[in-house]
FIKE-956218 format. One record per atom (N, C-alpha, C, CB): residue in three letters; residue number from 1; atom name; x negated, y, z. Coordinates in pm, 1 decimal, decimal comma. Each point is the difference from the previous one (the first is absolute). Last residue first. Glycine has a CB too. Layout:
N
{residuo->Ala num->NUM atomo->CA px->X py->Y pz->Z}
...
This chain:
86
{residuo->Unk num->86 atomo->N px->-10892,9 py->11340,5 pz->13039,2}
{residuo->Unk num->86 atomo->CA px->60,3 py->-145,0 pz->-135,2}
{residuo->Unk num->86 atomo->C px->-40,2 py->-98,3 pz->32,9}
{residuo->Unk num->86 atomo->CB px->-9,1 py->89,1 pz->-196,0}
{residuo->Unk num->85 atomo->N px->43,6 py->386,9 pz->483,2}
{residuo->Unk num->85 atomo->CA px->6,0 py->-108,9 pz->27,5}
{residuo->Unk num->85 atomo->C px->37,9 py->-126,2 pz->-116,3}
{residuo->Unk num->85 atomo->CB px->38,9 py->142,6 pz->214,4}
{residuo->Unk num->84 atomo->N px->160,4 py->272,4 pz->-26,1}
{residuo->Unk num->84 atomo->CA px->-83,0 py->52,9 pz->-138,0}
{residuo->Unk num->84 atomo->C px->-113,4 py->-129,0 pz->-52,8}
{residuo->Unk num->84 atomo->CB px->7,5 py->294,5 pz->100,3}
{residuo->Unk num->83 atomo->N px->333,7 py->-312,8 pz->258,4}
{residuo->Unk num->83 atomo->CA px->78,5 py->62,5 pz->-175,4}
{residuo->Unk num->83 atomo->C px->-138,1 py->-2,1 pz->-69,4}
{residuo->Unk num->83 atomo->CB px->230,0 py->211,5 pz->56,6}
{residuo->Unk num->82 atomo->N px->-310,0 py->-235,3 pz->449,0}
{residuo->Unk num->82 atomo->CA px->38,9 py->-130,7 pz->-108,1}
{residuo->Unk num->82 atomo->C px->37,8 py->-18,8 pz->-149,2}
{residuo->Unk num->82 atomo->CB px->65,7 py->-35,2 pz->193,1}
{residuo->Unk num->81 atomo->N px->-61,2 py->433,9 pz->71,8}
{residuo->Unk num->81 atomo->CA px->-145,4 py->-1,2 pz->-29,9}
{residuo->Unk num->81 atomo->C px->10,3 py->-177,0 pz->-63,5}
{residuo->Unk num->81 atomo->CB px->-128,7 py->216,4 pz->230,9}
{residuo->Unk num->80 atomo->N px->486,3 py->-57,1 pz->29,3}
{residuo->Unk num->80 atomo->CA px->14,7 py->73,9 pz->-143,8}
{residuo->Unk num->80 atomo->C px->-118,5 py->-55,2 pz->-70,5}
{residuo->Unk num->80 atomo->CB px->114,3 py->232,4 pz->73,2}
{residuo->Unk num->79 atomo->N px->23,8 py->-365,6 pz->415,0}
{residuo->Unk num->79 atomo->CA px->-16,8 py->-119,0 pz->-102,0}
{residuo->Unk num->79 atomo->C px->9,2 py->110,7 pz->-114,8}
{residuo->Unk num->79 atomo->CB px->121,6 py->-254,8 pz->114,5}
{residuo->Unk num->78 atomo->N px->-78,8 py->511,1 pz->273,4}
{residuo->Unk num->78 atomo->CA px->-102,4 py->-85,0 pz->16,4}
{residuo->Unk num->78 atomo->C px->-11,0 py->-93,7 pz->-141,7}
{residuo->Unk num->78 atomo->CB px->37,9 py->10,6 pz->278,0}
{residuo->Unk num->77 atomo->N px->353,1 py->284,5 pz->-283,3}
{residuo->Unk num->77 atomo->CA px->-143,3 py->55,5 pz->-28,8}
{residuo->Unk num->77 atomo->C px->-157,8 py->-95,9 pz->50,3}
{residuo->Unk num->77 atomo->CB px->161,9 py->247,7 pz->37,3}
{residuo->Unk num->76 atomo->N px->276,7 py->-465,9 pz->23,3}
{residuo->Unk num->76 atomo->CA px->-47,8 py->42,3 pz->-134,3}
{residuo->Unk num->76 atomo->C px->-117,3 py->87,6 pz->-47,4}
{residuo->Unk num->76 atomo->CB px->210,6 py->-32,3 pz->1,1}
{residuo->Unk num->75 atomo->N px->-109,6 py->-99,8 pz->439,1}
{residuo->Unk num->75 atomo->CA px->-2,7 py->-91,4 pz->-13,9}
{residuo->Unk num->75 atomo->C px->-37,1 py->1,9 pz->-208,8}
{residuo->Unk num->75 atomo->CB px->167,0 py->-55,1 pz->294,1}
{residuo->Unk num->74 atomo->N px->28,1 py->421,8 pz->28,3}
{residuo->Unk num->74 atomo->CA px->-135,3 py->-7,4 pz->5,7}
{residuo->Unk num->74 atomo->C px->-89,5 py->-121,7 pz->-96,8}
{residuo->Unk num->74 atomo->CB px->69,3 py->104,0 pz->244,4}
{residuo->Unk num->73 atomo->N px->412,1 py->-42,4 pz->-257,2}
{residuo->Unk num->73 atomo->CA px->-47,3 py->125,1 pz->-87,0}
{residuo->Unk num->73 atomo->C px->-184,2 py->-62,5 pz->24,1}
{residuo->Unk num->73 atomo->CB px->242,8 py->267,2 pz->64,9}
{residuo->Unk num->72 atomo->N px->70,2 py->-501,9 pz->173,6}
{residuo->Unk num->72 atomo->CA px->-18,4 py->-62,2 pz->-172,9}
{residuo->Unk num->72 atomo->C px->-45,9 py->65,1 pz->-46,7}
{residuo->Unk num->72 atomo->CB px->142,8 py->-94,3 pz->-49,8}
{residuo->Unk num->71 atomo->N px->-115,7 py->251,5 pz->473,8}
{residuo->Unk num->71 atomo->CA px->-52,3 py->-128,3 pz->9,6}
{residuo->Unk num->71 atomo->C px->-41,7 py->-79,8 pz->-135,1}
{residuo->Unk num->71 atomo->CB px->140,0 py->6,6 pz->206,7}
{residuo->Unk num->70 atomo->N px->201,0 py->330,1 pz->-93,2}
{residuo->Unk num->70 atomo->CA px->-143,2 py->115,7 pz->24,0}
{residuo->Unk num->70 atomo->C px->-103,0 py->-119,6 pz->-80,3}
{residuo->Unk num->70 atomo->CB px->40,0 py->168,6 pz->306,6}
{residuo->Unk num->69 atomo->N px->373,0 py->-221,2 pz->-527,8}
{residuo->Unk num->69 atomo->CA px->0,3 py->-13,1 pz->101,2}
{residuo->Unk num->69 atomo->C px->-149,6 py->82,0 pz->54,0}
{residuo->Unk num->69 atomo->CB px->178,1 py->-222,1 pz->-37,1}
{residuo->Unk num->68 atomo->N px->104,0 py->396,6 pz->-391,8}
{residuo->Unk num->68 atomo->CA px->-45,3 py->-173,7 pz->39,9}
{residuo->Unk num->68 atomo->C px->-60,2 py->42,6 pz->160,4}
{residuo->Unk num->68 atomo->CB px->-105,2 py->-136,1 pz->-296,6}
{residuo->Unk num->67 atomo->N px->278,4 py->452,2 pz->44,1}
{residuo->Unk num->67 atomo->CA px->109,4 py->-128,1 pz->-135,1}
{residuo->Unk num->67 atomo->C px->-116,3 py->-57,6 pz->102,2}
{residuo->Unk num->67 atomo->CB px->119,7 py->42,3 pz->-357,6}
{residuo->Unk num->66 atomo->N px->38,2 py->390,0 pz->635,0}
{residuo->Unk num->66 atomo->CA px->-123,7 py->-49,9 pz->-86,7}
{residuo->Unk num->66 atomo->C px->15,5 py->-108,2 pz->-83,9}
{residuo->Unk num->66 atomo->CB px->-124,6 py->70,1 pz->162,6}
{residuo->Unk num->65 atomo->N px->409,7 py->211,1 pz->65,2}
{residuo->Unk num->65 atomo->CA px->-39,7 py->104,3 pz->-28,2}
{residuo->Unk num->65 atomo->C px->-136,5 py->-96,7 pz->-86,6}
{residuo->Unk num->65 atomo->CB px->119,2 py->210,4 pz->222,7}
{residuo->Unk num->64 atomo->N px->270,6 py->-401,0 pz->-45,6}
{residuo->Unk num->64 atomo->CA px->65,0 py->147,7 pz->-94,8}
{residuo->Unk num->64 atomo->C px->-127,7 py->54,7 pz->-28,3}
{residuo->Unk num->64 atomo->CB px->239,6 py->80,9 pz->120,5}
{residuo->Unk num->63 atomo->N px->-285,6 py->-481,0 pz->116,2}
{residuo->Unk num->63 atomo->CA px->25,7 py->-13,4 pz->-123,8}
{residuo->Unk num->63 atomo->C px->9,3 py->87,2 pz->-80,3}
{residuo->Unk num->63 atomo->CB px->69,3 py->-136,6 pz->67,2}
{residuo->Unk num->62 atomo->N px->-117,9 py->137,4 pz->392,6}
{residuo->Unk num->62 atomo->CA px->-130,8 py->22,7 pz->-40,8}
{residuo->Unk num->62 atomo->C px->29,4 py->-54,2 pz->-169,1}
{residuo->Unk num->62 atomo->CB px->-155,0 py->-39,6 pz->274,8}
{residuo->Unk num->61 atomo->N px->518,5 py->21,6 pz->29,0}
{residuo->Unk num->61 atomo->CA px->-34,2 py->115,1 pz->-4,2}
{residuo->Unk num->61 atomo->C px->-145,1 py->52,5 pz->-56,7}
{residuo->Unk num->61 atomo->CB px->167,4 py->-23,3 pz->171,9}
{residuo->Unk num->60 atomo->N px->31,2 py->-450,8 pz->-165,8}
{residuo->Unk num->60 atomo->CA px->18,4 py->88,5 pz->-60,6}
{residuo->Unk num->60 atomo->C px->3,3 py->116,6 pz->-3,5}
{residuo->Unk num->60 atomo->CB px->44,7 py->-130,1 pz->-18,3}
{residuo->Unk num->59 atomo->N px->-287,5 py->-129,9 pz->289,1}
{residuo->Unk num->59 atomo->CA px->-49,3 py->-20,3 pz->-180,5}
{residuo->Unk num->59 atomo->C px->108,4 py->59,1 pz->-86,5}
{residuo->Unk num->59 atomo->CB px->-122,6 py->-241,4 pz->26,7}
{residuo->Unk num->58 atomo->N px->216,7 py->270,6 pz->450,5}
{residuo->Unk num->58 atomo->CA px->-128,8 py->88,8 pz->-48,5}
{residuo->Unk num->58 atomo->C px->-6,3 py->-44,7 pz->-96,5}
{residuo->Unk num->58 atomo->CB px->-125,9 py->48,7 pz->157,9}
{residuo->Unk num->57 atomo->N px->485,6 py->-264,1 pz->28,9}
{residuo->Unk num->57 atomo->CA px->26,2 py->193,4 pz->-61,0}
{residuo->Unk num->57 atomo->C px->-140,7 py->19,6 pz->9,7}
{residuo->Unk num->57 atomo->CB px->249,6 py->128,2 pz->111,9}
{residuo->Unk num->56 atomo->N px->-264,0 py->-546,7 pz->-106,2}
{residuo->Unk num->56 atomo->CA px->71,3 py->-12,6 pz->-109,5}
{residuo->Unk num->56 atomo->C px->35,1 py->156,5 pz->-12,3}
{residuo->Unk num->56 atomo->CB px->87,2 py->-265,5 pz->24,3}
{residuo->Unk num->55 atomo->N px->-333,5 py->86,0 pz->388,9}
{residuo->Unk num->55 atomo->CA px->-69,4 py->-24,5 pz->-165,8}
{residuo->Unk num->55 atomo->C px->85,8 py->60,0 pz->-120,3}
{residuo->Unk num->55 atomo->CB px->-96,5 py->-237,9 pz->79,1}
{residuo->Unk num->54 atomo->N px->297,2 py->201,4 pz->356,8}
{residuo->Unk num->54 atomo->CA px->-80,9 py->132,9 pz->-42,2}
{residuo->Unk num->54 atomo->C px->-98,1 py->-15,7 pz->-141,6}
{residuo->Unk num->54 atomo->CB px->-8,2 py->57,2 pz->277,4}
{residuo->Unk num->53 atomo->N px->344,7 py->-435,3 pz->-124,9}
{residuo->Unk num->53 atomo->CA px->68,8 py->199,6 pz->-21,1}
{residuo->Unk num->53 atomo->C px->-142,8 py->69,3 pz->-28,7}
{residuo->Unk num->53 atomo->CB px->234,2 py->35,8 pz->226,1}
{residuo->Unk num->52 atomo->N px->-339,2 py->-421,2 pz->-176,7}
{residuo->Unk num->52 atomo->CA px->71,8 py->-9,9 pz->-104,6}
{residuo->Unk num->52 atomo->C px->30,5 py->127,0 pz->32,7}
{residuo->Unk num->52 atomo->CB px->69,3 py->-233,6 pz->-55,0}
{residuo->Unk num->51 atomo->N px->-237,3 py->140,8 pz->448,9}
{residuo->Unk num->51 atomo->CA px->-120,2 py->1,0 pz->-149,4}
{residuo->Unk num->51 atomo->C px->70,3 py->-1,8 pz->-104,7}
{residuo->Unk num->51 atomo->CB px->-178,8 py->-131,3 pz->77,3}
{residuo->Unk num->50 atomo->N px->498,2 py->115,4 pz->247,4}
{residuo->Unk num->50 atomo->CA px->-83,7 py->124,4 pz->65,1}
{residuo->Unk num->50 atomo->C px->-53,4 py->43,7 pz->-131,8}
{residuo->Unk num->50 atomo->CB px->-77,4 py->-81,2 pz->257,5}
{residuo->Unk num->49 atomo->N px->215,1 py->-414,2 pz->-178,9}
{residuo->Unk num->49 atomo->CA px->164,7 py->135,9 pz->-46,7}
{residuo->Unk num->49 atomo->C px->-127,7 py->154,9 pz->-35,6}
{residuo->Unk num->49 atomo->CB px->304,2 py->-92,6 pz->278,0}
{residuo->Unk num->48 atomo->N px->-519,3 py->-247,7 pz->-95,7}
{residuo->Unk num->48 atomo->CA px->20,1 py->-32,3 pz->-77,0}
{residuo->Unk num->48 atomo->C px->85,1 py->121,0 pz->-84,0}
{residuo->Unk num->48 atomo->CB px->-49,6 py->-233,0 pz->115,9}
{residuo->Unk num->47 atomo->N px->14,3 py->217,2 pz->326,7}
{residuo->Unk num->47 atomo->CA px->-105,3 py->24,8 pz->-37,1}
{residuo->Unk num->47 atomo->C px->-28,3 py->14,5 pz->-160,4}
{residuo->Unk num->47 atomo->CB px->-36,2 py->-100,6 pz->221,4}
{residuo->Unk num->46 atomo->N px->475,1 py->-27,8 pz->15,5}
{residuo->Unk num->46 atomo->CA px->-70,3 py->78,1 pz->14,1}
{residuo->Unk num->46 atomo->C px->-92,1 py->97,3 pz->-56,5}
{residuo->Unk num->46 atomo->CB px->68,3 py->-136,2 pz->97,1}
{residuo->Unk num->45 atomo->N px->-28,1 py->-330,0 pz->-47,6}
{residuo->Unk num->45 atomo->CA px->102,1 py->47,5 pz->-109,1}
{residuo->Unk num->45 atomo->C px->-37,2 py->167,1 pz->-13,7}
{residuo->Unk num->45 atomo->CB px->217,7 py->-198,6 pz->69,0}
{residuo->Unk num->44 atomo->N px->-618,2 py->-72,4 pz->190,2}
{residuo->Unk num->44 atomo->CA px->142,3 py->21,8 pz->19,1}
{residuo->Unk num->44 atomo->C px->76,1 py->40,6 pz->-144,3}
{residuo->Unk num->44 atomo->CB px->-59,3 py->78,0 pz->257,2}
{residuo->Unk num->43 atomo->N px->-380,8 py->-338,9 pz->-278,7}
{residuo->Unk num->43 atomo->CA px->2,7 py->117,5 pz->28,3}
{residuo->Unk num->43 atomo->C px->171,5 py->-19,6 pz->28,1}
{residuo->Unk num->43 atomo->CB px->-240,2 py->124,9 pz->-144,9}
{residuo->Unk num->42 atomo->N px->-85,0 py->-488,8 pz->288,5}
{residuo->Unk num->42 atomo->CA px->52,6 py->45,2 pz->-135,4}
{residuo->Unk num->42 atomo->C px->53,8 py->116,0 pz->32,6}
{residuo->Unk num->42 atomo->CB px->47,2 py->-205,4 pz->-105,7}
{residuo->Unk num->41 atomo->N px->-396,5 py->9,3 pz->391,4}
{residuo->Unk num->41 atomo->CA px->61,7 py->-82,9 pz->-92,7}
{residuo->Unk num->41 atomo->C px->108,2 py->42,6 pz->-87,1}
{residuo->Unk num->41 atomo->CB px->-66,5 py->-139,8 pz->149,1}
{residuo->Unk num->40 atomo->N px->-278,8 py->508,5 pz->35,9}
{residuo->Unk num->40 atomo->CA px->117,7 py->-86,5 pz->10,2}
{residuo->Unk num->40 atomo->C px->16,2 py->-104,6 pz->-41,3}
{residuo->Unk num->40 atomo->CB px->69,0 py->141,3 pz->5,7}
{residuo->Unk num->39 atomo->N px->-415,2 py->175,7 pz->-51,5}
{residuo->Unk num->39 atomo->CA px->-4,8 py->-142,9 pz->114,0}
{residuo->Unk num->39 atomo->C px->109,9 py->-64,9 pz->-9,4}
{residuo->Unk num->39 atomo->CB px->-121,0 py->91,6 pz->172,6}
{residuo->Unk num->38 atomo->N px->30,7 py->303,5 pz->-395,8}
{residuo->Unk num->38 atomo->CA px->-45,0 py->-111,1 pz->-92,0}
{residuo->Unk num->38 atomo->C px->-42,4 py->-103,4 pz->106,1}
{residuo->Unk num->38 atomo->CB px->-84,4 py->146,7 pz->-216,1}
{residuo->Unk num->37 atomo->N px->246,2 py->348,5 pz->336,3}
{residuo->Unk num->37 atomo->CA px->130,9 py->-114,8 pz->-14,5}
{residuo->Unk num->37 atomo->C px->-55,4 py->-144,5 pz->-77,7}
{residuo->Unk num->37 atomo->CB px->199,5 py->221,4 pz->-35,8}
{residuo->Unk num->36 atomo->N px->-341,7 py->294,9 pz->91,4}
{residuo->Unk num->36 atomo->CA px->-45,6 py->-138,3 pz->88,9}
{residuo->Unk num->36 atomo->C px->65,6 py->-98,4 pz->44,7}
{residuo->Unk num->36 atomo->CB px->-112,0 py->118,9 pz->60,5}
{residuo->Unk num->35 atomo->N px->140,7 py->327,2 pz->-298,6}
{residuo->Unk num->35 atomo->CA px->94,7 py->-90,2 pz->85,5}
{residuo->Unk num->35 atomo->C px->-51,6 py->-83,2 pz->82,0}
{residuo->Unk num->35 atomo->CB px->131,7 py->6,0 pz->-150,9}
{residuo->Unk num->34 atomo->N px->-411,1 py->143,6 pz->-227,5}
{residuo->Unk num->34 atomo->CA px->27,8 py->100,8 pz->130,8}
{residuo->Unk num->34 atomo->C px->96,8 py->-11,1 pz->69,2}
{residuo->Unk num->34 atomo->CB px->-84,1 py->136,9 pz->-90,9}
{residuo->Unk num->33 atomo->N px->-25,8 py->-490,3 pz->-208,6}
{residuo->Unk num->33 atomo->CA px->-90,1 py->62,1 pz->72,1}
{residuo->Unk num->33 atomo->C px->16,2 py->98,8 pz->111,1}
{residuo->Unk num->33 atomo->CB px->-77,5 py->-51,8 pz->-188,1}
{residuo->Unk num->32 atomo->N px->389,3 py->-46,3 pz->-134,8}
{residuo->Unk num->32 atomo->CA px->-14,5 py->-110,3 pz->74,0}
{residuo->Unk num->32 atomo->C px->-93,4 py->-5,9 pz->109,1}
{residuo->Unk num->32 atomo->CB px->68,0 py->-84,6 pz->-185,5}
{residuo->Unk num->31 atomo->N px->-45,5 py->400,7 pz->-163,0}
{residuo->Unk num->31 atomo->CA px->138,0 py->31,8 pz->76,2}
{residuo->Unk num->31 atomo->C px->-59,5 py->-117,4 pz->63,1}
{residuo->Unk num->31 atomo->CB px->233,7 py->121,7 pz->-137,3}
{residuo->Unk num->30 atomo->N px->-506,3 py->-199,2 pz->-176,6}
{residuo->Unk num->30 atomo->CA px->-31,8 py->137,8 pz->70,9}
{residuo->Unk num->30 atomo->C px->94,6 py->24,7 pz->134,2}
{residuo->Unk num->30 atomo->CB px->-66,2 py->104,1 pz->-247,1}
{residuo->Unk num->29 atomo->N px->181,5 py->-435,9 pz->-94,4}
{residuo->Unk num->29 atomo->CA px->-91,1 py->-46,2 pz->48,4}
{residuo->Unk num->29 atomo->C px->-26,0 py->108,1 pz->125,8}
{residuo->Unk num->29 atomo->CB px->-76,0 py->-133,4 pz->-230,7}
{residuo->Unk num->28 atomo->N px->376,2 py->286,1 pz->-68,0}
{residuo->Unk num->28 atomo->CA px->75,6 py->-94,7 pz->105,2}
{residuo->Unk num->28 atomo->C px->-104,6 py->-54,2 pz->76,6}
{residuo->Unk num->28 atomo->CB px->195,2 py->-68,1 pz->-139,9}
{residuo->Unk num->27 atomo->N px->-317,9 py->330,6 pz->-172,2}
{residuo->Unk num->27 atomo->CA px->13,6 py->80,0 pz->50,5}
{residuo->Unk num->27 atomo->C px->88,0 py->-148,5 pz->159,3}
{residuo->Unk num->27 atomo->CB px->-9,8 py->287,4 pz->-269,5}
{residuo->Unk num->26 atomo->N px->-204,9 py->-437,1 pz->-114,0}
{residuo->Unk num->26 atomo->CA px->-112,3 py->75,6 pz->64,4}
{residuo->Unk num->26 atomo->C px->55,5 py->81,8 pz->101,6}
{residuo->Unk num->26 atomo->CB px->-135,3 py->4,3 pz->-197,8}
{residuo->Unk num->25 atomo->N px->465,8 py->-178,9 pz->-114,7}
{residuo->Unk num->25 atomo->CA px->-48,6 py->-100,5 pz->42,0}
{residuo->Unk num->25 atomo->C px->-120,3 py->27,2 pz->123,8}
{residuo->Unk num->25 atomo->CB px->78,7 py->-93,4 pz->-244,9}
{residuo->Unk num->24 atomo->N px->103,1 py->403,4 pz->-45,2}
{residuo->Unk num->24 atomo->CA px->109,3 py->-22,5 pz->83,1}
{residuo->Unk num->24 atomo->C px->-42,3 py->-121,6 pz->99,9}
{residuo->Unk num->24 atomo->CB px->172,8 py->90,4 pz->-189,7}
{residuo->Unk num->23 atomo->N px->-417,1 py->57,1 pz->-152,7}
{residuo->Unk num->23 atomo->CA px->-50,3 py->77,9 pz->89,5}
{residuo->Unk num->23 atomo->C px->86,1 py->-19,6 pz->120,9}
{residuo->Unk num->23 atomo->CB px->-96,1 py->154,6 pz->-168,8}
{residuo->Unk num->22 atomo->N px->98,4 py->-465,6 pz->-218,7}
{residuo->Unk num->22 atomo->CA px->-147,4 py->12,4 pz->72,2}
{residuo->Unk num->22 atomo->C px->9,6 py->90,3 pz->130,4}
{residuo->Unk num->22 atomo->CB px->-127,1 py->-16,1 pz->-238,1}
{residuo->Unk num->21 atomo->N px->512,3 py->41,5 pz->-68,6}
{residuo->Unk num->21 atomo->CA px->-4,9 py->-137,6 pz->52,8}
{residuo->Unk num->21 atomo->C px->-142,5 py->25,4 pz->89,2}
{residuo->Unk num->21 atomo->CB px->137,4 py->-158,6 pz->-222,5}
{residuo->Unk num->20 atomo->N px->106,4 py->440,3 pz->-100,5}
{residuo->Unk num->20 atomo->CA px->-81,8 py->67,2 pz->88,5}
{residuo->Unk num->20 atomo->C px->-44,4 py->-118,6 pz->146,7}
{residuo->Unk num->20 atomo->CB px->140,5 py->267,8 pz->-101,8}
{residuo->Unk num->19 atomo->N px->208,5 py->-292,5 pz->-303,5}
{residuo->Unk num->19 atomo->CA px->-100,6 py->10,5 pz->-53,4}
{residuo->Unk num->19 atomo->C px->-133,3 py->107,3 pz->63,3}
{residuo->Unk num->19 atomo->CB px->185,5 py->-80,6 pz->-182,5}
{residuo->Unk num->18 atomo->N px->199,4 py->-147,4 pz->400,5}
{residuo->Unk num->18 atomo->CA px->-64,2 py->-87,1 pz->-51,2}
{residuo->Unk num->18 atomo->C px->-100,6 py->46,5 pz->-100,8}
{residuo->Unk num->18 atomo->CB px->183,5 py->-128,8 pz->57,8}
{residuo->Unk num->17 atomo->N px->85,4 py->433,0 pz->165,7}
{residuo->Unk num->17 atomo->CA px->-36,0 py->-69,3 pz->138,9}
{residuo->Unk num->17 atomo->C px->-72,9 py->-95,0 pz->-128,3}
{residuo->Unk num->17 atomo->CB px->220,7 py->21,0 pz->267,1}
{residuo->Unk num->16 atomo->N px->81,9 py->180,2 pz->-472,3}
{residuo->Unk num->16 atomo->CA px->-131,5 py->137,3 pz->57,2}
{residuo->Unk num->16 atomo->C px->-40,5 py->-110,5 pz->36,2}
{residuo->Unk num->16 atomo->CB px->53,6 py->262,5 pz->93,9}
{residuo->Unk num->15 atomo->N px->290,5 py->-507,8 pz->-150,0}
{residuo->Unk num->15 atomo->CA px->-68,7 py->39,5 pz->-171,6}
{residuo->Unk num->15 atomo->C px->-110,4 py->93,7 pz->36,1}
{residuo->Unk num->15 atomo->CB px->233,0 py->2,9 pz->-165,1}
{residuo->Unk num->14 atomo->N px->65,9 py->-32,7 pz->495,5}
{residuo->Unk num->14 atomo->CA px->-52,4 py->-161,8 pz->-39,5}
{residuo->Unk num->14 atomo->C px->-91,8 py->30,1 pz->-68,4}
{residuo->Unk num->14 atomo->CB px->183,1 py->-138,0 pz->-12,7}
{residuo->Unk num->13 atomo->N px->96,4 py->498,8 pz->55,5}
{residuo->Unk num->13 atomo->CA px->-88,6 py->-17,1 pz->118,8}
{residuo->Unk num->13 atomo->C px->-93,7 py->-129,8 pz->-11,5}
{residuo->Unk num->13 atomo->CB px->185,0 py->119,3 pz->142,8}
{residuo->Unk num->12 atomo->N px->140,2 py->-35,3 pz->-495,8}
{residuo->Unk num->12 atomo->CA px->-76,5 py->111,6 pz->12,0}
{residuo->Unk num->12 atomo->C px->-120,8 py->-45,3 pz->96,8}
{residuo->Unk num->12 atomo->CB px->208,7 py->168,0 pz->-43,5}
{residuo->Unk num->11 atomo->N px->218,2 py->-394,2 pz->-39,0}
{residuo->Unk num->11 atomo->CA px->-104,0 py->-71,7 pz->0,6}
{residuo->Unk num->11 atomo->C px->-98,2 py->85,2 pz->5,0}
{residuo->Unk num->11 atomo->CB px->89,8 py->-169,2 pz->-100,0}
{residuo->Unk num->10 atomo->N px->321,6 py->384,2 pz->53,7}
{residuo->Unk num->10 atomo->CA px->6,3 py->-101,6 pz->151,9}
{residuo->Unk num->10 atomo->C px->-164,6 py->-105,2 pz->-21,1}
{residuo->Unk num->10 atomo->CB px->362,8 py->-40,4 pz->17,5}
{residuo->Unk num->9 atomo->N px->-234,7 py->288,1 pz->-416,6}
{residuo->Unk num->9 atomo->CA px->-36,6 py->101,6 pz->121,5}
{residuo->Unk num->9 atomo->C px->8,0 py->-53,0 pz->127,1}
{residuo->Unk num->9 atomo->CB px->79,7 py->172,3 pz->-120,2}
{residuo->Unk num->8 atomo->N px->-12,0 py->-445,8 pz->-257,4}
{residuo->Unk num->8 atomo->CA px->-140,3 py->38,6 pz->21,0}
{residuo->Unk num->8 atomo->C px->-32,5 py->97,5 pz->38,5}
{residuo->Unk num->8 atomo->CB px->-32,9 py->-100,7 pz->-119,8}
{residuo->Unk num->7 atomo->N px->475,7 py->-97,8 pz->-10,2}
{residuo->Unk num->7 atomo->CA px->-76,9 py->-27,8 pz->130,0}
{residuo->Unk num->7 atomo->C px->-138,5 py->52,1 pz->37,9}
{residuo->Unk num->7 atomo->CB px->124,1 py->-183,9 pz->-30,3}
{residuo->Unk num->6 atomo->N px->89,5 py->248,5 pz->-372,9}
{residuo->Unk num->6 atomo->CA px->138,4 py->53,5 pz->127,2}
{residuo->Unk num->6 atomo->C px->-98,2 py->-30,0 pz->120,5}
{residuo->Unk num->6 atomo->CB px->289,7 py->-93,2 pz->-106,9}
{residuo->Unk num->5 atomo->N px->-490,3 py->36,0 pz->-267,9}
{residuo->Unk num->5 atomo->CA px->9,7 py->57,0 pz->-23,9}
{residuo->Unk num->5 atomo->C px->80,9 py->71,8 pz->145,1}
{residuo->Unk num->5 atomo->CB px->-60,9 py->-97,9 pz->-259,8}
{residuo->Unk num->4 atomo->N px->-66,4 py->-408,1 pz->28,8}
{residuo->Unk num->4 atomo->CA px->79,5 py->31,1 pz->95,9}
{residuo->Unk num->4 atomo->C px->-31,3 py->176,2 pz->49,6}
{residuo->Unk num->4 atomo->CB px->3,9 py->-294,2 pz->65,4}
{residuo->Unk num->3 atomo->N px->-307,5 py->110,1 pz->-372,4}
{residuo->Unk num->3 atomo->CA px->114,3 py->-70,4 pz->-35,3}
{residuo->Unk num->3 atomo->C px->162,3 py->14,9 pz->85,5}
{residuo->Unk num->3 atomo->CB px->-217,0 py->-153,4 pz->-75,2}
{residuo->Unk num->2 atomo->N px->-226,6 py->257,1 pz->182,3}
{residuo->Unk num->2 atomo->CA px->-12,0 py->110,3 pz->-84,8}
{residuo->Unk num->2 atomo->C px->140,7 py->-72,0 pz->-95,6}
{residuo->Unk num->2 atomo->CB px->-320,6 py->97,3 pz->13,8}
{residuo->Unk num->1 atomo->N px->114,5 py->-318,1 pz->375,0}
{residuo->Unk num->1 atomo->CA px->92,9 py->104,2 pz->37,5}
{residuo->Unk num->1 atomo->C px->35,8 py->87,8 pz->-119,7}
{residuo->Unk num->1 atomo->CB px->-94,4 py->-3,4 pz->231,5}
């Protein structure tokens, strides 16, 4: 995108949403759960439509205020102690 300039405010939401992949992923898992929708043979359009919309305005409303996901944040401070590690 850093080549295309014009577009990389329409790719914005994409671009949040993938470098917060784990939590977006944990959160759809989670959402699935409390729906109770992981019987279905496949989820409705719908349903689908729903997890994309909301995944995409929370990672980017959780973008403005943090550079990484709750999930990648924890995931780093867990693996730091590896750094030190030869």
């Amino acid at each position: 995108m850093d080549a295309f300039l014009r577009f990389h405010r329409f790719a914005r939401p994409v671009i949040v949403v993938g470098s917060m992949s784990l939590t977006a992923y944990v959160f759809h898992v989670v959402g699935i759960r409390i729906l109770g929708i992981e019987e279905l043979p496949g989820s409705p359009v719908h349903v689908l439509l729903a997890f994309i919309v909301a995944v995409t305005v929370l990672a980017t409303l959780w973008s403005r205020s943090f550079r990484r996901g709750l999930l990648e944040w924890l995931m780093a401070k867990a693996t730091k102690p590896a750094e030190l590690i030869r």
